[in-house]
C-alpha positions as CSV (number, residue, x, y, z in Angstrom):
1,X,29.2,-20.1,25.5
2,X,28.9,-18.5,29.1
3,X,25.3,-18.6,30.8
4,X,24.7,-15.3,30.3
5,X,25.4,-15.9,26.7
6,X,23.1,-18.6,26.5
7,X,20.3,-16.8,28.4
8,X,20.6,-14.0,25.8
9,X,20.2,-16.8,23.0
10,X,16.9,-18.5,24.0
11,X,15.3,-15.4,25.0
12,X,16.1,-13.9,21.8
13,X,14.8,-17.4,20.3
14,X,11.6,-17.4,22.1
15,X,10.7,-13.5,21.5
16,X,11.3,-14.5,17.8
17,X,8.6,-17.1,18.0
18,X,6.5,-15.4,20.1
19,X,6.6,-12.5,18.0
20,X,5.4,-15.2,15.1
21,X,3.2,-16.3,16.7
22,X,1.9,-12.6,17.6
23,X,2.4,-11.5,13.7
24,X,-1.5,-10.8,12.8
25,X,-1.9,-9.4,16.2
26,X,1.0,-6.9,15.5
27,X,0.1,-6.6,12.0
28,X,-3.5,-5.1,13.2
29,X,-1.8,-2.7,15.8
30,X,0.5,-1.1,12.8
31,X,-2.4,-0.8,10.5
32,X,-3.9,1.1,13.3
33,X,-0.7,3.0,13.8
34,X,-0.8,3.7,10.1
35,X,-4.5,4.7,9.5
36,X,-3.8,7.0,13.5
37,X,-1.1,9.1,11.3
38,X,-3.1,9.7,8.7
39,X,-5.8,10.9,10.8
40,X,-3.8,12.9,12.8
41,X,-2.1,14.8,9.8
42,X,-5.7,15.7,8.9
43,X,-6.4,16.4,12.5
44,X,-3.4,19.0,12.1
45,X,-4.2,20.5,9.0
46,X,-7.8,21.4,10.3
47,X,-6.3,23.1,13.7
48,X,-4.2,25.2,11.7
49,X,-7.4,26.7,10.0
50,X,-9.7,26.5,13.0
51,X,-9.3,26.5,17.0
52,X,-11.0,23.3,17.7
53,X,-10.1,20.7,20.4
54,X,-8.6,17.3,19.3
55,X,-12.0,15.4,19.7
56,X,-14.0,17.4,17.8
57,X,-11.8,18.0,14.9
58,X,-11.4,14.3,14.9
59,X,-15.2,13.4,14.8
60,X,-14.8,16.3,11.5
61,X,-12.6,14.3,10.2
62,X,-14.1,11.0,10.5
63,X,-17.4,12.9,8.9
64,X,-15.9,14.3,6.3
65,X,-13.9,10.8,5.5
66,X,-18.0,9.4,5.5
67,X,-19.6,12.0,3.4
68,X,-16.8,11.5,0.6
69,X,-17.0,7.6,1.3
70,X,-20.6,7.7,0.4
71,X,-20.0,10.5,-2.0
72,X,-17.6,8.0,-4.2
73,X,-19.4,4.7,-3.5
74,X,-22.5,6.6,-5.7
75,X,-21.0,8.2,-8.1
76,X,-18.3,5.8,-9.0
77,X,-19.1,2.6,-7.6
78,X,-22.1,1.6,-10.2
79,X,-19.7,2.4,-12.8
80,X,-17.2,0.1,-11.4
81,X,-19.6,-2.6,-10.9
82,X,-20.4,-2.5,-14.8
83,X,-17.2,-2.3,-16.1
84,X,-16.3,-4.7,-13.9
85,X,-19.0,-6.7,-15.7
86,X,-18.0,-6.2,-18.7
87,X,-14.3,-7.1,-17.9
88,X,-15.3,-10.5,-17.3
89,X,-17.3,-10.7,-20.6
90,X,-14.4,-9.5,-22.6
91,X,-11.6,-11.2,-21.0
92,X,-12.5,-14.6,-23.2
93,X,-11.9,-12.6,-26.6
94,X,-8.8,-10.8,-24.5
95,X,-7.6,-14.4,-23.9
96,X,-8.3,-15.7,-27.9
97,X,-6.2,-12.1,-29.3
98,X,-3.0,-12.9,-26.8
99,X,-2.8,-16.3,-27.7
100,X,-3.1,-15.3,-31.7
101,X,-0.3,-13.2,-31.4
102,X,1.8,-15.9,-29.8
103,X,1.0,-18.2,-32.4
104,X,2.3,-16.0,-34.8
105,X,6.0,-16.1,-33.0
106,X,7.5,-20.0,-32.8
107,X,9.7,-19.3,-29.4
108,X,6.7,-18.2,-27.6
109,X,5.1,-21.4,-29.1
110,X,5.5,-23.4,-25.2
111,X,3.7,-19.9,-23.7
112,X,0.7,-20.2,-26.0
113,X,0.2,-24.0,-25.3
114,X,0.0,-23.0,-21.5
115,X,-3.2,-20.7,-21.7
116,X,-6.3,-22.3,-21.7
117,X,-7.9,-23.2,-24.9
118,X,-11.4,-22.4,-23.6
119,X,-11.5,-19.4,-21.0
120,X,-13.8,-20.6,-17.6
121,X,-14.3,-18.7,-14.3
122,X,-14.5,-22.1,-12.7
123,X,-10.5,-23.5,-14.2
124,X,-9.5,-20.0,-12.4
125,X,-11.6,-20.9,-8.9
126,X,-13.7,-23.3,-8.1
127,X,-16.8,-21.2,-6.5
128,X,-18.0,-24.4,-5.0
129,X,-15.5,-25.9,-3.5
130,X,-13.9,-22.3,-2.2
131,X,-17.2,-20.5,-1.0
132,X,-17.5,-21.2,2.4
133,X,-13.3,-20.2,2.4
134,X,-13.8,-17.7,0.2
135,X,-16.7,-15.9,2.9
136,X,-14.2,-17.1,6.2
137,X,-11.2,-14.9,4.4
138,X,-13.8,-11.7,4.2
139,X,-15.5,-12.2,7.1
140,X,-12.4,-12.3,8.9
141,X,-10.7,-9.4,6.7
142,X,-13.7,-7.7,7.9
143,X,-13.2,-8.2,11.5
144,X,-9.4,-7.0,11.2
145,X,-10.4,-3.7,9.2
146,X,-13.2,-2.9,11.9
147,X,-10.5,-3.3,14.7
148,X,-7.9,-1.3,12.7
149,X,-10.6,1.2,12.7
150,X,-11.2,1.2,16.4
151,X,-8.0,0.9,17.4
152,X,-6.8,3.7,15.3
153,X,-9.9,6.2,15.9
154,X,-8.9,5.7,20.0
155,X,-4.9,6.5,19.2
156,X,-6.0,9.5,17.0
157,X,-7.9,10.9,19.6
158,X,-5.2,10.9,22.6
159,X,-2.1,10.3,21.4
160,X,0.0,11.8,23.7
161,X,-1.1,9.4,26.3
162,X,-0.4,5.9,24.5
163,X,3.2,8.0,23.4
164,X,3.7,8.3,26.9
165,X,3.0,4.9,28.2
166,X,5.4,3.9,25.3
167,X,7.9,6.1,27.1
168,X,7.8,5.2,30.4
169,X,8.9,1.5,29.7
170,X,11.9,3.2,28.4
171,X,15.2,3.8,31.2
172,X,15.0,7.4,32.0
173,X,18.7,8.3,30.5
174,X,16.7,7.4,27.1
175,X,13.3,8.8,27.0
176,X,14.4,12.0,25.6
177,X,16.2,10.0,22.4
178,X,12.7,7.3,22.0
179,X,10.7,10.2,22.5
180,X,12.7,12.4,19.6
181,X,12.8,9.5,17.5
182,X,8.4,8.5,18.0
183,X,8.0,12.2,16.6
184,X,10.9,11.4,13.6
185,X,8.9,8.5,12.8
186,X,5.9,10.2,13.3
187,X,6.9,13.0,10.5
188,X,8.6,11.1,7.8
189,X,5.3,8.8,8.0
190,X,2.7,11.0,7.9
191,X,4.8,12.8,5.0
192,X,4.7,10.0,3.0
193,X,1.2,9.2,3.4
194,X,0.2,12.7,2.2
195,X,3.0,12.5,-0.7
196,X,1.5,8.7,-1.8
197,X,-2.0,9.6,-1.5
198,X,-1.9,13.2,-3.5
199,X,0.9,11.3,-6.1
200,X,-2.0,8.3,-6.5
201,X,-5.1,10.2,-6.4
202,X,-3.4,12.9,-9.6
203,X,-2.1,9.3,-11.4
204,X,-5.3,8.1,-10.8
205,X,-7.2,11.6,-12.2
206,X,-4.7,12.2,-15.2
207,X,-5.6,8.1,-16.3
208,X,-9.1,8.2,-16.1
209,X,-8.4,11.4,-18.2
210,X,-5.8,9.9,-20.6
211,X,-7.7,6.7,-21.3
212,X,-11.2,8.4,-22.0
213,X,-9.7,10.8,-24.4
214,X,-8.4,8.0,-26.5
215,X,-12.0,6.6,-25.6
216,X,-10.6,3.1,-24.2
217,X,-13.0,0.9,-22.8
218,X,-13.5,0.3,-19.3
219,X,-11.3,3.9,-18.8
220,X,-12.6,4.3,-14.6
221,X,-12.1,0.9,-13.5
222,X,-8.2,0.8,-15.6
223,X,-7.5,4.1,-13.9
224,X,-8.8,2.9,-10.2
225,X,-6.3,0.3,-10.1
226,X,-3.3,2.4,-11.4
227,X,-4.1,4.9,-9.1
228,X,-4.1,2.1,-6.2
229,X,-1.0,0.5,-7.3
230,X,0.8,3.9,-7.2
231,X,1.0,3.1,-3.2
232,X,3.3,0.1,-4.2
233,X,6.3,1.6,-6.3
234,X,8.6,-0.4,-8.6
235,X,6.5,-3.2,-9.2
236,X,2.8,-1.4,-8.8
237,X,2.6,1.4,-11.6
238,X,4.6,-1.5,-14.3
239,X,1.7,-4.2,-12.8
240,X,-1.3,-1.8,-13.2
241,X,-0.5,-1.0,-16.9
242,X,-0.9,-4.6,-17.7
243,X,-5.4,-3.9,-17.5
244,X,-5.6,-0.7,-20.0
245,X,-2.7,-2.5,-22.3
246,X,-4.9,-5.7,-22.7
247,X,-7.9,-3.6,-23.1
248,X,-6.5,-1.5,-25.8
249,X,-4.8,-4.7,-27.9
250,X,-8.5,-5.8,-28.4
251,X,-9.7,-2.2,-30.3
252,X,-6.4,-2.0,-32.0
253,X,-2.4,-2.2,-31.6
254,X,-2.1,1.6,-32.3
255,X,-4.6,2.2,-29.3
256,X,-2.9,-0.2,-27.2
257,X,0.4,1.7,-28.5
258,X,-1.2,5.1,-27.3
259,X,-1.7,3.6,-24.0
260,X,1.6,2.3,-23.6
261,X,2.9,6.1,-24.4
262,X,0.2,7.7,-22.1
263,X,1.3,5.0,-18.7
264,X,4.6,5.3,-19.6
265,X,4.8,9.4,-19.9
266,X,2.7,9.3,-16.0
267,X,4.5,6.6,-14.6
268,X,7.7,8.6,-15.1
269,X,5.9,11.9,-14.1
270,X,5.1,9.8,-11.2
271,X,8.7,8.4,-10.6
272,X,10.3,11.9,-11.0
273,X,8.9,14.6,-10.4
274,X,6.1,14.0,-8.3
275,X,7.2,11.9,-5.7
276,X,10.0,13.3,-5.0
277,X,9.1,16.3,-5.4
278,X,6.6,15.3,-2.3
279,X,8.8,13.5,-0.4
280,X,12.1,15.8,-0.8
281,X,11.3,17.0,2.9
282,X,10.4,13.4,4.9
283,X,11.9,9.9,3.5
284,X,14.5,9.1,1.0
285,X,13.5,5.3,0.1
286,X,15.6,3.3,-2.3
287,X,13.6,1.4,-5.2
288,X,15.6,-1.6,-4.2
289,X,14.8,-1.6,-0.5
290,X,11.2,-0.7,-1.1
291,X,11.4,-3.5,-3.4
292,X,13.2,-6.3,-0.9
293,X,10.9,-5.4,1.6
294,X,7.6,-5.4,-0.4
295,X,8.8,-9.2,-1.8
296,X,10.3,-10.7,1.6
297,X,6.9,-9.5,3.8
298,X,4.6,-10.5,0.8
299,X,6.1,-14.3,1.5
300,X,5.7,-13.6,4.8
301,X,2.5,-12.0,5.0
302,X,1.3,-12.1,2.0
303,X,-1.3,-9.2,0.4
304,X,-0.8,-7.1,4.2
305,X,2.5,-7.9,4.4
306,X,3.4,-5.9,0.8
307,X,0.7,-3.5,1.8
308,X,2.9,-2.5,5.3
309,X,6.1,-3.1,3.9
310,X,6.8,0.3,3.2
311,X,5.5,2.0,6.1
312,X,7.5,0.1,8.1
313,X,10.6,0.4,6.3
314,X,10.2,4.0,6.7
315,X,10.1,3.7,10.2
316,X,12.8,1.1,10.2
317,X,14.8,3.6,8.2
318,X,14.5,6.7,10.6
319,X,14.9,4.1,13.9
320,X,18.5,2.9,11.8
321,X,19.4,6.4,11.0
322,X,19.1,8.1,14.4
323,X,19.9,5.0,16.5
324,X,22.6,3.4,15.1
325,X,24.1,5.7,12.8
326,X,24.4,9.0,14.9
327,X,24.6,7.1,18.4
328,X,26.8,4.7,17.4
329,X,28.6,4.7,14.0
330,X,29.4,8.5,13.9
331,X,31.0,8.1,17.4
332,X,32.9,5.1,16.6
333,X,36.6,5.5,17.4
334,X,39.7,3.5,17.0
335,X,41.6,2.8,20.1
């Protein structure tokens, strides 16, 4: 190997560590990134209606994000906390119905034997042993969400500027291309942020709606979850259907068969028509790579790696496309 080679190797090597090293760091600055394109899609949309500058239609924004906050957390929140409540009351008899009907099949005899015979919050966690863990993790889950906030308030309100300083480390015979490809990236993810968020919020609205009619218990807090697990395709919407299904074994199996029909008829409306009906103009992401990437930066990560996976795939996906298949695959010529 020449020198030149080998310089290329171990500065490749240490920029991979360092970049370990740097991976919460990084992690906070494309939160921020995310939660900046959100804001500035909303900043958009309320410049298109009204002549305001960028500053104040930003502090409108972050208002109006507030007042619907505070809006949710008391009319909904209460509820949650209850049903939440009540989950944890019920989830013994859950436990006693699932492991009835295993007992009633011999080959899922070994599956049965590993649930426990008497259901305990303390055999799932310790609280004494984990609390002063437990209130480390959220203070410092805290501290990261405040910083994403910060950090992504100060890059919605100028972003033109922090573009530009990202431009100017580029060689001039490129800045045109990085600068094209920041506002590619900038589209196709604020396009899927509006697509996720309108697709989970109607999943969310048409499952509270679903599950009340066929008066299932604990309706809001089963419909909260399936709407959040929307933002996490593939493996989300199947996960989220788990809660109502459990629910509805303990009233009856025809209500827990009703449910099955109702997540399965949305999750499909979900898969088919609305997402891509949302996303036909922005990103075209494969369930298998959304999928790979949600699994490798979840064992990376874990939870905010699976939450960014797919953000960052899109942007991976748009860098790929214009970079190294127009510049360099669709000009590739035999000699």
């Amino acid at each position: 190997m020449s020198s030149r080679g080998l310089l290329i190797t171990l500065t490749s090597i240490l920029l991979a560590l360092l970049t370990w090293q740097l991976r919460w760091a990084i992690l906070i600055i494309f939160g921020a990134i995310i939660v900046s394109v959100a804001l500035d899609v909303l900043i958009q949309k309320l410049q298109l209606i009204f002549p305001l500058s960028r500053s104040f239609a930003l502090t409108i924004v972050i208002v109006l994000i507030i007042i619907c906050g505070g809006t949710f957390v008391l009319l909904l929140v209460p509820e949650l906390i209850n049903q939440v409540k009540e989950l944890g009351t019920i989830l013994p008899t859950l436990i006693g119905k699932v492991k009835s009907i295993l007992a009633e099949e011999p080959r899922l005899m070994g599956l049965q034997q590993s649930i426990p015979e008497k259901f305990s919050w303390d055999n799932i966690s310790p609280l004494g042993s984990q609390l002063i863990g437990f209130a480390g993790g959220a203070a410092n889950s805290i501290i990261q969400l405040f910083l994403i906030s910060l950090i992504s308030i100060l890059l919605a309100l100028d972003p033109s500027s922090h573009r530009q300083i990202v431009i100017s480390a580029i060689p001039r015979p490129y800045r045109n291309e990085i600068n094209e490809l920041l506002s590619d990236c900038r589209i196709a993810l604020g396009g899927w942020l509006t697509g996720m968020t309108i697709s989970a919020t109607s999943i969310f609205l048409l499952t509270w709606a679903g599950l009340s009619l066929l008066k299932v218990p604990l309706a809001l807090l089963s419909a909260l979850v399936c709407g959040l697990l929307t933002f996490f395709p593939t493996i989300g919407p199947t996960a989220a259907t788990i809660l109502p299904l459990g629910i509805a074994l303990l009233i009856s199996p025809a209500l827990m068969f009703q449910v099955l029909i109702l997540r399965l008829i949305l999750q499909n409306l979900e898969a088919f028509l609305l997402t891509p009906l949302l996303l036909s103009r922005t990103v075209n992401l494969l369930p298998s790579v959304a999928l790979i990437a949600q699994l490798s930066l979840g064992f990376l990560l874990g939870l905010p790696g699976v939450i960014i996976a797919l953000p960052l795939v899109i942007v991976l996906q748009v860098g790929l496309q214009r970079l190294v298949v127009k510049k360099i695959m669709d000009t590739w010529t035999t000699s």
